[in-house]
C-alpha positions as CSV (number, residue, x, y, z in Angstrom):
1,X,0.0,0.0,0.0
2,X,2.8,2.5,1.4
3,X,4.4,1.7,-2.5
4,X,1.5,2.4,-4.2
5,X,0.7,6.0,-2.0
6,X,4.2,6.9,-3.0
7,X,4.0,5.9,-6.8
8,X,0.8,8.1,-7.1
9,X,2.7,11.1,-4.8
10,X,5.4,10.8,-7.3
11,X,2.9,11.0,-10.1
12,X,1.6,14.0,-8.7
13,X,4.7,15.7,-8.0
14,X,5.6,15.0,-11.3
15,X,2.8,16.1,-13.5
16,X,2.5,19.4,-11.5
17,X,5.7,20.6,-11.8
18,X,5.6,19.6,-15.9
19,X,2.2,21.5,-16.7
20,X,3.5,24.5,-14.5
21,X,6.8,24.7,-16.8
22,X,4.2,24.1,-19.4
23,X,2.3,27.3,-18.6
24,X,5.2,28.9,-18.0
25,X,6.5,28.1,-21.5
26,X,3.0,29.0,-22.6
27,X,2.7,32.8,-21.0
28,X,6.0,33.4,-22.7
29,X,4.6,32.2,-26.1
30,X,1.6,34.2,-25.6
31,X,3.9,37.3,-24.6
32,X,6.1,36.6,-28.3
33,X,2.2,36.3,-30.0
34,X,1.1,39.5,-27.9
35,X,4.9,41.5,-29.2
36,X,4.3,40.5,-32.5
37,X,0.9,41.4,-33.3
38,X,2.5,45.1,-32.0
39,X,4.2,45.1,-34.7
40,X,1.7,43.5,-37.2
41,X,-0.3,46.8,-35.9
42,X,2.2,49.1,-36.5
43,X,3.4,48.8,-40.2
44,X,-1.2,47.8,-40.7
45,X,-1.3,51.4,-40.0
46,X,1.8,52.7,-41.8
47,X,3.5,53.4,-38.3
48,X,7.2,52.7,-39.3
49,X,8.6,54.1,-36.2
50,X,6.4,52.4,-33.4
51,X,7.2,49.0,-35.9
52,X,10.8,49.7,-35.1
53,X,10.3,49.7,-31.1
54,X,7.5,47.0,-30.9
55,X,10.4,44.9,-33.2
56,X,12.7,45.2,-30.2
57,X,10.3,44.4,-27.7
58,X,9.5,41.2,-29.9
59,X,13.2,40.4,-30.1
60,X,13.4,40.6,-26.4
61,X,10.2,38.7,-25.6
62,X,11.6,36.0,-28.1
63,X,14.8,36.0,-26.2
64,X,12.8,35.4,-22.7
65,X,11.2,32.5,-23.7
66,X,12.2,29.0,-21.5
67,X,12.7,26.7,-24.4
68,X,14.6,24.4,-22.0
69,X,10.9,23.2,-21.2
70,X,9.6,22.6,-25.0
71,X,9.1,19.1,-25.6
72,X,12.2,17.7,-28.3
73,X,10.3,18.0,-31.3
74,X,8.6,20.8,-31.1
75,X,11.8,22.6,-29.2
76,X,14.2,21.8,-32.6
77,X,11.2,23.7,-34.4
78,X,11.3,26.9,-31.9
79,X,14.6,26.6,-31.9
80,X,15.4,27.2,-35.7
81,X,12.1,29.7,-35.8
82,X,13.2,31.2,-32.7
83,X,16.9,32.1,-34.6
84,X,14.7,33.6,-37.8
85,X,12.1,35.5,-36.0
86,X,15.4,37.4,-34.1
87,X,17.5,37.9,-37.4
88,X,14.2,39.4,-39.0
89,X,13.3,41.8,-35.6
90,X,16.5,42.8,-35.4
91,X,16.5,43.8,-39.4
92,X,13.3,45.4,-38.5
93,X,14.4,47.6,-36.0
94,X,17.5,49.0,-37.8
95,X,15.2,49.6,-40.8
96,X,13.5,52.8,-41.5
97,X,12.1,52.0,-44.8
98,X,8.5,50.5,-44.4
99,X,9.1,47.9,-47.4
100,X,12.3,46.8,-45.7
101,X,10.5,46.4,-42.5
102,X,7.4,44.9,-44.5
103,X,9.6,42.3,-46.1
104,X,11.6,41.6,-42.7
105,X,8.0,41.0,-41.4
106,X,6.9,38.6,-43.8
107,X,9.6,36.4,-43.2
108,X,8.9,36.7,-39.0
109,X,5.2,35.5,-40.1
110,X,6.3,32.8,-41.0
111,X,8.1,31.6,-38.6
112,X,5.3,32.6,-36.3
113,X,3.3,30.7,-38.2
114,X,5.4,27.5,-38.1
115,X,5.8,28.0,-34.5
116,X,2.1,28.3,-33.7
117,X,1.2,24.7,-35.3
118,X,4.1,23.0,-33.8
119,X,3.7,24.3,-30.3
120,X,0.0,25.1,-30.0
121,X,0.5,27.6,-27.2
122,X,-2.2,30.0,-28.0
123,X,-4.5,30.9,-25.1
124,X,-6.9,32.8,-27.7
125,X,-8.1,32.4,-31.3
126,X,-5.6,33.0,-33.9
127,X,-6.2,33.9,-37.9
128,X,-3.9,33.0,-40.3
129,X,-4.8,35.5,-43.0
130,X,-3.4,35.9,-46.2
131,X,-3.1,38.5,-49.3
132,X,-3.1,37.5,-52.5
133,X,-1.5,40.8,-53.7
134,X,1.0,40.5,-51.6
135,X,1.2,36.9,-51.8
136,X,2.0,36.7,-47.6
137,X,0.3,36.0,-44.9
138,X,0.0,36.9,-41.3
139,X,-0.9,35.8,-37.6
140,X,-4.1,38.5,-36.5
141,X,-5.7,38.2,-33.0
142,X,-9.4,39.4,-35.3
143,X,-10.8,37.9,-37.3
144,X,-11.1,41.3,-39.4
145,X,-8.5,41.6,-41.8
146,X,-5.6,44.2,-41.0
147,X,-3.5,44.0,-43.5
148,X,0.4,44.9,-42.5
149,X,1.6,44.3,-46.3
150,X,0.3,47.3,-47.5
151,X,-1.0,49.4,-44.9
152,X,-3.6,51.9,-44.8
153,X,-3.8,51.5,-48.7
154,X,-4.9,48.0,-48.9
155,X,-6.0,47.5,-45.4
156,X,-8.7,44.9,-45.5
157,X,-7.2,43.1,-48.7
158,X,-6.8,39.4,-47.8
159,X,-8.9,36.6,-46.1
160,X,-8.3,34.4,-43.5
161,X,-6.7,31.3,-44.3
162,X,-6.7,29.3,-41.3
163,X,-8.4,29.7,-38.1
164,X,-6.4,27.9,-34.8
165,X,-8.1,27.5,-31.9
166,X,-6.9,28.2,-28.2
167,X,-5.1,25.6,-26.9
């Protein structure tokens, strides 16, 4: 019996301390999703400066995440994202034309993107949306289309590709 109590204590001891890394790992996620859809905000609404300072607080949100708790698969995935979401903010942030910065952002999407359907950290509804003009697409927190592409010119051009669930 005593064996049995103190398999299950184990068990519980266990689990507890692996979903609260877990939630940990998943507040910082949702703190990277929270950064980048900053940015996504900034250059929807032409704001090349604020894009510059909301890429830095991405980078450093990025940076903050503890990817020491990420399952293997899915932590060789955040891992190599992880390395092109940084490259691209930090591209971002020295940039101050909006088509750099548009272009450095596309590639960050991406990676976003792959990151959000190999983790599945989410703790709200995402929108994968997409423009054919621009032939990108993007993570938005509406399902309204914001288009960060082309700005206040093409604002609501696209459609939502994908909807992913919270977690």
């Amino acid at each position: 019996m005593k064996k049995i109590l103190f398999t299950m204590a184990f068990i519980a001891i266990f689990s507890t301390k692996f979903t609260f890394a877990q939630s940990k790992t998943d507040a910082a996620f949702n703190q990277v999703l929270t950064a980048y859809y900053d940015v996504k905000n900034a250059l929807a609404t032409d704001k090349k400066d604020v894009a510059v300072e909301k890429s830095k607080v991405l980078l450093a949100k990025v940076e903050a995440v503890p990817h020491t708790d990420i399952p293997d698969a899915a932590h060789k995935i955040w891992m190599e994202q992880a390395a092109i979401i940084k490259t691209n903010a930090k591209s971002l942030s020295a940039s101050k034309d909006i088509k750099v910065q548009r272009k450095s952002f596309e590639n960050i999407s991406y990676a976003m993107i792959k990151t959000l359907k190999a983790v599945k950290f989410n703790s709200a509804t995402v929108y994968v949306q997409h423009c054919p003009m621009a032939k990108a697409s993007w993570l938005n927190e509406k399902e309204n289309i914001e288009n960060p592409y082309y700005g206040k010119m093409m604002f609501d051009c696209g459609d939502v590709s994908e909807t992913i669930k919270a977690k």
